[in-house]
C-alpha positions as CSV (number, residue, x, y, z in Angstrom):
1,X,15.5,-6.4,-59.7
2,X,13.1,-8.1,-57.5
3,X,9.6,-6.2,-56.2
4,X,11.1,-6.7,-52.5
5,X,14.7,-5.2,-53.3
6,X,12.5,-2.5,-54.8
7,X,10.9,-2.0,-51.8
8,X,13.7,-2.1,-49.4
9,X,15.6,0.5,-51.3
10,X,11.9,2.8,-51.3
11,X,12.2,2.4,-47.4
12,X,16.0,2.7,-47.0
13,X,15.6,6.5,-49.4
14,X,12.4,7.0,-47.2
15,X,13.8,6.9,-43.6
16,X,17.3,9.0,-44.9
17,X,15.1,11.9,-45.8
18,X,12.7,11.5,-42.6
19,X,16.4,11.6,-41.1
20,X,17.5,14.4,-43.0
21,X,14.5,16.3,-42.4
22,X,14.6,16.3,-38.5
23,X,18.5,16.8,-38.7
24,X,17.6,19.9,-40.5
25,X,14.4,20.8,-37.9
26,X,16.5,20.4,-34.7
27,X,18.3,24.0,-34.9
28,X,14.9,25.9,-35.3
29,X,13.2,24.0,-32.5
30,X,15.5,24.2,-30.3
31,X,16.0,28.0,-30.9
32,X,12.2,28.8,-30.5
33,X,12.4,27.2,-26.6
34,X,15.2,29.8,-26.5
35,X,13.1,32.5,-27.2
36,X,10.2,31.9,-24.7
37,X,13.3,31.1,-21.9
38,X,13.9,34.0,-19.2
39,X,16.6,36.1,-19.5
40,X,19.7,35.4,-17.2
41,X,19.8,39.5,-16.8
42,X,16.9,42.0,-17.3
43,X,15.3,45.7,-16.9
44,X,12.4,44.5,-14.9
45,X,11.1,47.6,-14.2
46,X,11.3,51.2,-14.6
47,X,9.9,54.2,-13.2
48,X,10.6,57.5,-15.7
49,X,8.6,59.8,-14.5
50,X,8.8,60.4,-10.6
51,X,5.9,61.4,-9.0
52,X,5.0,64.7,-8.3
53,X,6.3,68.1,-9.4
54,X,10.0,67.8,-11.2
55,X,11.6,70.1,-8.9
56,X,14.8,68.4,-9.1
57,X,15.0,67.8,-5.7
58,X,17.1,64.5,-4.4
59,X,13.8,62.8,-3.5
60,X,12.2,63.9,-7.2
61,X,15.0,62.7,-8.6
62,X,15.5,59.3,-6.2
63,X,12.0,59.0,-7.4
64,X,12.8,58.1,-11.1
65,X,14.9,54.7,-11.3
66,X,15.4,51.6,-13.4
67,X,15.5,48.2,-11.7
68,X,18.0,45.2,-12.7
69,X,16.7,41.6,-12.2
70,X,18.8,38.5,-11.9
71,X,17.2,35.6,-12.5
72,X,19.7,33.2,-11.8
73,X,20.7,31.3,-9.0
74,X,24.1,32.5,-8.8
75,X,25.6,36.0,-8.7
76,X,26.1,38.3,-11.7
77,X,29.4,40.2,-11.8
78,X,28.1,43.7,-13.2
79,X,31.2,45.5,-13.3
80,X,32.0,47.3,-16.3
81,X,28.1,47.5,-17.2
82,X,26.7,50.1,-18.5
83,X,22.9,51.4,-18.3
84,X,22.0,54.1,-21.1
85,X,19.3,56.2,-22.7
86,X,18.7,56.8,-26.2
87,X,20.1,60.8,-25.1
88,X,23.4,59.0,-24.0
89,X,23.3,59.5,-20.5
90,X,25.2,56.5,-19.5
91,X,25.2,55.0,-15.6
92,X,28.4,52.4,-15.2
93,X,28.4,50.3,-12.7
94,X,31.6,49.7,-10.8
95,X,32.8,46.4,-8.2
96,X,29.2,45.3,-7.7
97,X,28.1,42.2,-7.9
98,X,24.1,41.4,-8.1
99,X,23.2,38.2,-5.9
100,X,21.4,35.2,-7.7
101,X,17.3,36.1,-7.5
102,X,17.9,39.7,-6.7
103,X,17.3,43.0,-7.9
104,X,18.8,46.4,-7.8
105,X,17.3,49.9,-8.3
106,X,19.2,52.2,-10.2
107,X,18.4,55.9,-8.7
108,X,18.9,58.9,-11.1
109,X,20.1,61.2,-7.8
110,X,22.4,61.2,-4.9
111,X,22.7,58.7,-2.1
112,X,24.1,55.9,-0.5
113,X,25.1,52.6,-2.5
114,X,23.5,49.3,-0.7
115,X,23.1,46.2,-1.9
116,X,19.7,46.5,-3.2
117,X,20.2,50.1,-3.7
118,X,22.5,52.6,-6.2
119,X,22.7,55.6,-6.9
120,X,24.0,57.5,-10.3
121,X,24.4,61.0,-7.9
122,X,23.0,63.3,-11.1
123,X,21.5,66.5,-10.2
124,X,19.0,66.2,-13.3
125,X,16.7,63.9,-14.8
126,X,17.6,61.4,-17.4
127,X,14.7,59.2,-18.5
128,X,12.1,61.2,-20.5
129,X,8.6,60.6,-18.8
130,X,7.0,60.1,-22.1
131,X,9.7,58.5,-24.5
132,X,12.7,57.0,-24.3
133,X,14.8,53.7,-23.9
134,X,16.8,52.3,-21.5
135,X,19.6,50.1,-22.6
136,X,21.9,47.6,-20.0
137,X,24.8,46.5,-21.6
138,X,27.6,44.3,-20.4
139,X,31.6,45.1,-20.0
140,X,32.3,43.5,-23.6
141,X,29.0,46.5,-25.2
142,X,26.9,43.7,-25.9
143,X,23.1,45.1,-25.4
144,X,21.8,42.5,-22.8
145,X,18.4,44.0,-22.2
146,X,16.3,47.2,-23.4
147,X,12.7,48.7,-22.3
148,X,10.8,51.2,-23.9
149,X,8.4,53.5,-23.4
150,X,6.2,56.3,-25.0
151,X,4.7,57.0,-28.3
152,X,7.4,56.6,-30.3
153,X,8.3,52.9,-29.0
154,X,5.9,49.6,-29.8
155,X,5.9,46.2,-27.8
């Protein structure tokens, strides 16, 4: 065997593992830009404890809420969803559909649905103003989103 065939078959093995290799690397990559991506759908905010006395009142109640963010272009169907805390309290949403770039606040109390606006008409509080998680999941149960709070919860 000649010192070039030797060397051509030292290159040929070289670039097949350099091949192999990134073949191997593309999965991992591509799943870490995943993770740093925004979510479609997302708790963007919540507000447990509703300021003031807890007196149970529809405006102290009004007061506590959990707000949905979508941040896509186009509209999210949300019925069948389900928002949840880790008591099991459960909020599900029915025929509403949550415009692309848009928000809704969930209300614990009674009112009016609007567009921007819903309400779970409880007459107590759900989210514990110093613990607790709240969990948005879609018609199928799969958790899409969750925020905690309190000293039993680390982010």
């Amino acid at each position: 065997m000649s010192a070039s065939s030797t060397a051509r078959r030292i290159a040929a093995t070289v670039l097949a593992a350099g091949a192999m290799v990134s073949l191997v690397a593309l999965p991992a990559s591509a799943h870490d830009g995943d993770r740093h991506r925004t979510p479609k759908v997302e708790i963007s905010r919540v507000q447990a404890d509703s300021p003031g006395r807890d007196n149970r009142t529809v405006r102290s109640l009004n007061a506590e809420w959990v707000e949905i963010t979508n941040n896509t272009r186009h509209a999210i169907n949300l019925n069948g969803w389900t928002l949840k805390d880790e008591d099991g309290h459960r909020y599900k949403f029915n025929d509403y559909r949550l415009a692309g770039r848009s928000t809704v606040r969930i209300h614990t109390g009674e009112g009016r649905d609007t567009r921007t606006d819903l309400f779970q008409d409880r007459r107590n509080y759900v989210w514990d103003n110093h613990s607790d998680t709240a969990t948005l999941r879609d018609d199928r149960g799969r958790t899409v989103d969750t925020e905690s709070w309190g000293h039993r919860h680390h982010r």
